[in-house]
N, CA, C and O atoms as CSV, one atom per row, in Angstrom:
chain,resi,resn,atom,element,x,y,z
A,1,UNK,N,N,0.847,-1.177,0.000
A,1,UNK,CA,C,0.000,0.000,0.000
A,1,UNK,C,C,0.886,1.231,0.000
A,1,UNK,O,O,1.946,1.160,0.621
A,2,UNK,N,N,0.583,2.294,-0.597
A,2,UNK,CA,C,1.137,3.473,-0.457
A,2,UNK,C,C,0.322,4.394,0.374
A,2,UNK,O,O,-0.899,4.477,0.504
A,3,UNK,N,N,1.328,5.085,0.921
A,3,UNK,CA,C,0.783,6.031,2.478
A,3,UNK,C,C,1.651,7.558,2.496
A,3,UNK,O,O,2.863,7.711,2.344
A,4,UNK,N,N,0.651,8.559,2.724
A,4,UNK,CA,C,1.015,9.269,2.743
A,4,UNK,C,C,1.929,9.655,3.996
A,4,UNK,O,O,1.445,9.118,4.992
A,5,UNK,N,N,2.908,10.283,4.264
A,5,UNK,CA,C,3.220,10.493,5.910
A,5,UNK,C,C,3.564,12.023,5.891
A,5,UNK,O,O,4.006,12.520,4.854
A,6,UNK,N,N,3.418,12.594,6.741
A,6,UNK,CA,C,3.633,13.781,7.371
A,6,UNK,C,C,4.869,14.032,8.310
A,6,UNK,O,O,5.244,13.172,9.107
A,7,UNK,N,N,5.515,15.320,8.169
A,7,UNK,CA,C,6.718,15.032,8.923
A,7,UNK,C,C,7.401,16.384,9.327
A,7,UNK,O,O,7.821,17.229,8.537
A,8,UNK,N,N,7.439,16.441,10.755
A,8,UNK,CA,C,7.991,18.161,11.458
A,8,UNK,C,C,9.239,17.807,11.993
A,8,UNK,O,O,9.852,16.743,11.916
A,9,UNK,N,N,9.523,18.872,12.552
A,9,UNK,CA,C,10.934,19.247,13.061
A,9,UNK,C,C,11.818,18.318,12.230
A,9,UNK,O,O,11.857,18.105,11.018
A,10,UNK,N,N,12.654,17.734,13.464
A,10,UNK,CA,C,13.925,16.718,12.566
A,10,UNK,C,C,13.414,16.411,11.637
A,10,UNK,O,O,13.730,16.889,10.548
A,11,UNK,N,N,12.444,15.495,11.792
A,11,UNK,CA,C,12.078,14.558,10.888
A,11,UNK,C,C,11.708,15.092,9.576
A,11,UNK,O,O,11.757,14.296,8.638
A,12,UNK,N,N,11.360,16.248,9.350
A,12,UNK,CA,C,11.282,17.022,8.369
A,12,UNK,C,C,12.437,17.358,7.332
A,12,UNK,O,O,12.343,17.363,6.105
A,13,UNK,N,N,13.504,17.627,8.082
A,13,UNK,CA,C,14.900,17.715,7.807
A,13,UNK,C,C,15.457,16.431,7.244
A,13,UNK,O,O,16.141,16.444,6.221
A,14,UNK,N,N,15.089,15.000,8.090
A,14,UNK,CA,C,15.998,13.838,7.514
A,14,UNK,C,C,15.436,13.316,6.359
A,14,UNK,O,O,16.006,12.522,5.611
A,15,UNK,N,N,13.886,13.932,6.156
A,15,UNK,CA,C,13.257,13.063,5.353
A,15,UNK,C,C,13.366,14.645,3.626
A,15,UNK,O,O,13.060,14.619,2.434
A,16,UNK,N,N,13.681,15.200,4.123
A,16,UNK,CA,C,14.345,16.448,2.971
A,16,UNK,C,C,12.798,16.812,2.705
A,16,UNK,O,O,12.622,16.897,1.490
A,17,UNK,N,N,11.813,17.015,3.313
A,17,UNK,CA,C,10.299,17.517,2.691
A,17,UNK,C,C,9.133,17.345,4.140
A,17,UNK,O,O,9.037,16.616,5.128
A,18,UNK,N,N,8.547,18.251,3.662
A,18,UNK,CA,C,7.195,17.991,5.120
A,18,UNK,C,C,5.622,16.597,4.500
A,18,UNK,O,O,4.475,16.308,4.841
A,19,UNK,N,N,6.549,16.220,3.562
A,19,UNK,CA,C,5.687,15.241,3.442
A,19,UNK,C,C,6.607,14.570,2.043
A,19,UNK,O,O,7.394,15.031,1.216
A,20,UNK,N,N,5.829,12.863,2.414
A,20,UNK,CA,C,6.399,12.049,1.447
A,20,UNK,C,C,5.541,10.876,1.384
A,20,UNK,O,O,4.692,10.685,2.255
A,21,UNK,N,N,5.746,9.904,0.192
A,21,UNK,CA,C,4.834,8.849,0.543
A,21,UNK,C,C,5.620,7.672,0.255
A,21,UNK,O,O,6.518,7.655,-0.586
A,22,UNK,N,N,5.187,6.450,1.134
A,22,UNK,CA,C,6.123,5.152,1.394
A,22,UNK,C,C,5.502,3.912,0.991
A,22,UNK,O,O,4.416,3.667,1.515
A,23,UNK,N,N,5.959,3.103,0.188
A,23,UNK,CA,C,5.379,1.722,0.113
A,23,UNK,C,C,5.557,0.953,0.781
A,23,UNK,O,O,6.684,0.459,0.788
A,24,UNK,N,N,4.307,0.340,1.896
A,24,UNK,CA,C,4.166,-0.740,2.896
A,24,UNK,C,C,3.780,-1.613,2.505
A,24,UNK,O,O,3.292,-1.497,1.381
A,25,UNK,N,N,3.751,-2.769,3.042
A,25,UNK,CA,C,3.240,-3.849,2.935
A,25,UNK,C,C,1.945,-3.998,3.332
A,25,UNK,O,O,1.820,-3.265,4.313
A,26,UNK,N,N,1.029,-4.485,3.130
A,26,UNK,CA,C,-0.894,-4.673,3.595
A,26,UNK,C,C,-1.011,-4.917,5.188
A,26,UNK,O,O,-0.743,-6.039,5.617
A,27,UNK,N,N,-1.274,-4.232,5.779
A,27,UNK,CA,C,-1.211,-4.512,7.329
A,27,UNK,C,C,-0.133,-3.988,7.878
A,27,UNK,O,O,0.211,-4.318,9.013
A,28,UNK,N,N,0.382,-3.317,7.324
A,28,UNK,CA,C,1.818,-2.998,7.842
A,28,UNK,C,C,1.468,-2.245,9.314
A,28,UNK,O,O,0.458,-1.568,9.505
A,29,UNK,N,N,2.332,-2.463,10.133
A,29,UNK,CA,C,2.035,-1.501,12.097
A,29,UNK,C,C,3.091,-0.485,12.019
A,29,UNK,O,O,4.048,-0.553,11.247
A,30,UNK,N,N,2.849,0.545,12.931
A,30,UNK,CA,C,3.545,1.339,13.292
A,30,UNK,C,C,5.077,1.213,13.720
A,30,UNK,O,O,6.029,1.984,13.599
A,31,UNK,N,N,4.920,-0.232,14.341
A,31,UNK,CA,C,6.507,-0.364,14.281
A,31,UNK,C,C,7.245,-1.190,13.379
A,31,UNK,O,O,8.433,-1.459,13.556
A,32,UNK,N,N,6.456,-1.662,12.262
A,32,UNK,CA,C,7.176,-2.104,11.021
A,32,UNK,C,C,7.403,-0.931,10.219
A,32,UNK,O,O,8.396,-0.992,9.494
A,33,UNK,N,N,6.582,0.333,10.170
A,33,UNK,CA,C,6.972,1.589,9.246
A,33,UNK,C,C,8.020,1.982,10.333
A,33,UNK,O,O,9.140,1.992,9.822
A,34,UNK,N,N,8.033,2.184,11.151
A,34,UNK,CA,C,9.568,2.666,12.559
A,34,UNK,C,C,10.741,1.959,11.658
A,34,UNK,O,O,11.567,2.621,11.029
A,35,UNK,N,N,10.707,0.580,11.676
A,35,UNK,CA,C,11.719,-0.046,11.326
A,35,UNK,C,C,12.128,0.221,9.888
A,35,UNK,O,O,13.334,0.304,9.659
A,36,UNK,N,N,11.134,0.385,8.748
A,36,UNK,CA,C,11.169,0.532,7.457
A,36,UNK,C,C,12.037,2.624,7.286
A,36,UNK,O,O,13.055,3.043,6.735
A,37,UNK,N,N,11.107,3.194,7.951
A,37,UNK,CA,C,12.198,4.579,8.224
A,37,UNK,C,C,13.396,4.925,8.497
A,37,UNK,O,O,14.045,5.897,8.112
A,38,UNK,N,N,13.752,3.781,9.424
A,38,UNK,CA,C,14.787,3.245,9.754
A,38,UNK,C,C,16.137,3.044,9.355
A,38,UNK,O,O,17.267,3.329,9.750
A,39,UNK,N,N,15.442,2.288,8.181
A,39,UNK,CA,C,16.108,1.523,6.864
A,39,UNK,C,C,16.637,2.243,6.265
A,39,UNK,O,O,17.819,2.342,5.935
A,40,UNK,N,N,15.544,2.970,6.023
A,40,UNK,CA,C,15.072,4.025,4.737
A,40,UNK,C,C,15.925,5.216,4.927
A,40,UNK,O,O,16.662,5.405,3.959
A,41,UNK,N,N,16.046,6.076,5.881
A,41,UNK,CA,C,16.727,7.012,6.082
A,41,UNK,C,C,17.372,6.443,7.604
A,41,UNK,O,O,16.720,5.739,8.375
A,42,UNK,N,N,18.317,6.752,7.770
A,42,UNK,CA,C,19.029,5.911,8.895
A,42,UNK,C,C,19.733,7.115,9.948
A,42,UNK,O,O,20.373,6.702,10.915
A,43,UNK,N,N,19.618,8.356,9.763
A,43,UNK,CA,C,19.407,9.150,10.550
A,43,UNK,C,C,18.293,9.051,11.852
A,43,UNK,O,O,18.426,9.506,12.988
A,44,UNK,N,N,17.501,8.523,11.447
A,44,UNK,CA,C,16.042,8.063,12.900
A,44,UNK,C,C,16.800,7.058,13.745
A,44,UNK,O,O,16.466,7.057,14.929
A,45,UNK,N,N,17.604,6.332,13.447
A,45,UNK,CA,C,18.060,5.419,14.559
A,45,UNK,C,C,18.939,6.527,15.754
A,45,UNK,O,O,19.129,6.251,16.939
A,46,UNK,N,N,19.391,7.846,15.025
A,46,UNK,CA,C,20.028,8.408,15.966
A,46,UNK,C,C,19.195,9.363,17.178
A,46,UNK,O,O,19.622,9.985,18.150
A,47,UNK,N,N,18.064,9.195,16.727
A,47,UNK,CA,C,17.110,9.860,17.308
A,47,UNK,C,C,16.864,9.454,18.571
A,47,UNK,O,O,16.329,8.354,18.709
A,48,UNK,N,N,17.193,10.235,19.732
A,48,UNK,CA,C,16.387,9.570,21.190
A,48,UNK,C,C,15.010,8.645,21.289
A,48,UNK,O,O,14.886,7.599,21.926
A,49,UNK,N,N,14.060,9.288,20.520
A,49,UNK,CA,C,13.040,8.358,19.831
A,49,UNK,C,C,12.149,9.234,19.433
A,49,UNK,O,O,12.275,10.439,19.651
A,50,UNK,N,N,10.845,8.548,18.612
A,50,UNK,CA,C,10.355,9.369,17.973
A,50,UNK,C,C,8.843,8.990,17.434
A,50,UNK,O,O,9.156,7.879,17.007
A,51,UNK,N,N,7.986,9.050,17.252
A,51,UNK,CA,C,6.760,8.414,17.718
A,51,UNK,C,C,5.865,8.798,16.586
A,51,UNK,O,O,5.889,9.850,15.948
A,52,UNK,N,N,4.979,7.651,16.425
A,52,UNK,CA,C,3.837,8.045,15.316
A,52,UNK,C,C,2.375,8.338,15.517
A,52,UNK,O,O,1.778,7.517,16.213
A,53,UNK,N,N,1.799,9.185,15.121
A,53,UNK,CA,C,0.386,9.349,15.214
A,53,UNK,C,C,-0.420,8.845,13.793
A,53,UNK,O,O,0.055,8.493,12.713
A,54,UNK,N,N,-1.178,8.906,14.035
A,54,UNK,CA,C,-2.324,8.057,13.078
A,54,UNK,C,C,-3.748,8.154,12.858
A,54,UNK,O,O,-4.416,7.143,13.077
A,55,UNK,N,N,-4.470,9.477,12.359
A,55,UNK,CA,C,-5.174,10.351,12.229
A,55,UNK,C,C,-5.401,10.845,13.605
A,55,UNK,O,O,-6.241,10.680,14.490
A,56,UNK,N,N,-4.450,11.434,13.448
A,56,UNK,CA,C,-4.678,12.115,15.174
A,56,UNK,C,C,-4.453,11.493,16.359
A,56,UNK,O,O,-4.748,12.023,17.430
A,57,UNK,N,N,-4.124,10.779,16.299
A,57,UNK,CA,C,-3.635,10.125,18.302
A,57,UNK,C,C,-2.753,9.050,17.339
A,57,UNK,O,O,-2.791,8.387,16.303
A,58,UNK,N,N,-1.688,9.514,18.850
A,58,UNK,CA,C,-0.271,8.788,19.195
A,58,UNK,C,C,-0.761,6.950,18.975
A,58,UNK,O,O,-1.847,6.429,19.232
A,59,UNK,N,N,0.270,6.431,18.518
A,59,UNK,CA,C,-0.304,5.067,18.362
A,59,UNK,C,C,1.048,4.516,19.138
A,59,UNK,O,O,2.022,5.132,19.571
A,60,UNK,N,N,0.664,2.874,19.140
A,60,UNK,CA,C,1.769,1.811,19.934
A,60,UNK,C,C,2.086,0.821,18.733
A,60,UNK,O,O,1.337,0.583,17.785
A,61,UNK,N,N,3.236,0.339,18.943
A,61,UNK,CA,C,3.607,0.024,17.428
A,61,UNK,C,C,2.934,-0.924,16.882
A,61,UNK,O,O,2.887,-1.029,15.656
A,62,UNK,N,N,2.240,-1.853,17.790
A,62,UNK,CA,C,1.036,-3.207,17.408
A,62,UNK,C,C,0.113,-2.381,15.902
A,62,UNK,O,O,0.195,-2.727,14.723
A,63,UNK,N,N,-0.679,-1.287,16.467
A,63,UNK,CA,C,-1.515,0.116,15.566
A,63,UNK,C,C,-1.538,-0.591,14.305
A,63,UNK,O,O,-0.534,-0.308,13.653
A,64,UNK,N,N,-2.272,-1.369,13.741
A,64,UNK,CA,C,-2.089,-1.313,12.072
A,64,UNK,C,C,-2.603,-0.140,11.939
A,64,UNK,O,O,-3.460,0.554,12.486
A,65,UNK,N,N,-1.532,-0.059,10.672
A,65,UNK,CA,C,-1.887,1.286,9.478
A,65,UNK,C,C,-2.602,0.840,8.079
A,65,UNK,O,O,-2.234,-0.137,7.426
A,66,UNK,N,N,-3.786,1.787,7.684
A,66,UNK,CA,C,-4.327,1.028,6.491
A,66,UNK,C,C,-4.042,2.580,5.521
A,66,UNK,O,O,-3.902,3.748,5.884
A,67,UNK,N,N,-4.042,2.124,4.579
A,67,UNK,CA,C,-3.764,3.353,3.229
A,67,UNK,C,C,-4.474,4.576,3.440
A,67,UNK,O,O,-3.935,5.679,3.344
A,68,UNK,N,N,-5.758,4.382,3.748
A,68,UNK,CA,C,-6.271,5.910,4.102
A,68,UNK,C,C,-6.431,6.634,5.104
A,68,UNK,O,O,-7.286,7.489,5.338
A,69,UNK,N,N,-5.284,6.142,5.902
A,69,UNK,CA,C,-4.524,6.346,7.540
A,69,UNK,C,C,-4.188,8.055,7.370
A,69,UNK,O,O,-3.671,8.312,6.283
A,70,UNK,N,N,-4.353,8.959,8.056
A,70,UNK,CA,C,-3.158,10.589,8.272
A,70,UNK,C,C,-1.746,10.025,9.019
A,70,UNK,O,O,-1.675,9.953,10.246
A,71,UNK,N,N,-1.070,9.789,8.477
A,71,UNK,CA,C,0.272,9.099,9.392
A,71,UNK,C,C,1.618,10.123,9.199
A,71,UNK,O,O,2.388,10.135,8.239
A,72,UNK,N,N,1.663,11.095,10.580
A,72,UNK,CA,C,2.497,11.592,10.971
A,72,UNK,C,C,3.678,11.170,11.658
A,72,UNK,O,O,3.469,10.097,12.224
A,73,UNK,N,N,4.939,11.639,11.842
A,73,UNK,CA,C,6.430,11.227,12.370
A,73,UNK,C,C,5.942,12.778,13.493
A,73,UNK,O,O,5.318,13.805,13.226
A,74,UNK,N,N,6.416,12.406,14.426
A,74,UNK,CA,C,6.351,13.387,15.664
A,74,UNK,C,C,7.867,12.995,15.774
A,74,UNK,O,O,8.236,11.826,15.663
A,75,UNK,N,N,8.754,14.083,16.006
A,75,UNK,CA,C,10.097,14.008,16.152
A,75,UNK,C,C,10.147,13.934,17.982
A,75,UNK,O,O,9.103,14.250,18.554
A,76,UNK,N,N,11.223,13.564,18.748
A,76,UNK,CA,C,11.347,14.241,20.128
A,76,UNK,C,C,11.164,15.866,20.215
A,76,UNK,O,O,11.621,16.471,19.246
A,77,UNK,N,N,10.630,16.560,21.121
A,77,UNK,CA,C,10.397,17.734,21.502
A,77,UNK,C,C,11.505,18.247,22.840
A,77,UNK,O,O,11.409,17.857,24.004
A,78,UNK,N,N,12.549,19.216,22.302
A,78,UNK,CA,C,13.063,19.652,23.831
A,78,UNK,C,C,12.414,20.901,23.968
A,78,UNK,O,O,11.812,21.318,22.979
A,79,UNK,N,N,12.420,21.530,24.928
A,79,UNK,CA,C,12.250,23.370,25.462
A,79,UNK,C,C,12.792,23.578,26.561
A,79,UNK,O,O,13.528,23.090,27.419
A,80,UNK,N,N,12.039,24.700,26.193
A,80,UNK,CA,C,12.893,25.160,28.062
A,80,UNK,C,C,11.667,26.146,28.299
A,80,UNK,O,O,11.586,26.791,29.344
């Protein structure tokens, strides 16, 4: 399936665009696209961590994703 994903801060930066789209596999979960990003751009492994949402709320990596999913990369957040 192809999926659109969304993507801020770092993740915006490693992925060179605020959006891109990825070919998954049918059923693919949140932490098989983690691992496939991974792959894919290998800058995210350096990441403290970094978490996906999935039309709007944070998911756990079990989460299947289906094609007409909103699937955002939430980078870590520091402030002060």
């Amino acid at each position: 399936m192809d999926i659109e994903i969304l993507a801020f801060g770092i993740a915006k930066d490693i992925v060179n665009g605020s959006s891109f789209k990825m070919q998954l596999p049918a059923e693919s979960t949140v932490g098989s696209l983690k691992a496939h990003l991974c792959a894919t751009y290998p800058e995210f492994e350096r990441l403290a961590s970094f978490a996906i949402a999935v039309n709007e709320a944070y998911r756990q990596d079990d989460y299947t994703i289906s094609d007409k999913d909103e699937v955002v990369i939430i980078p870590p957040v520091s402030g002060g």
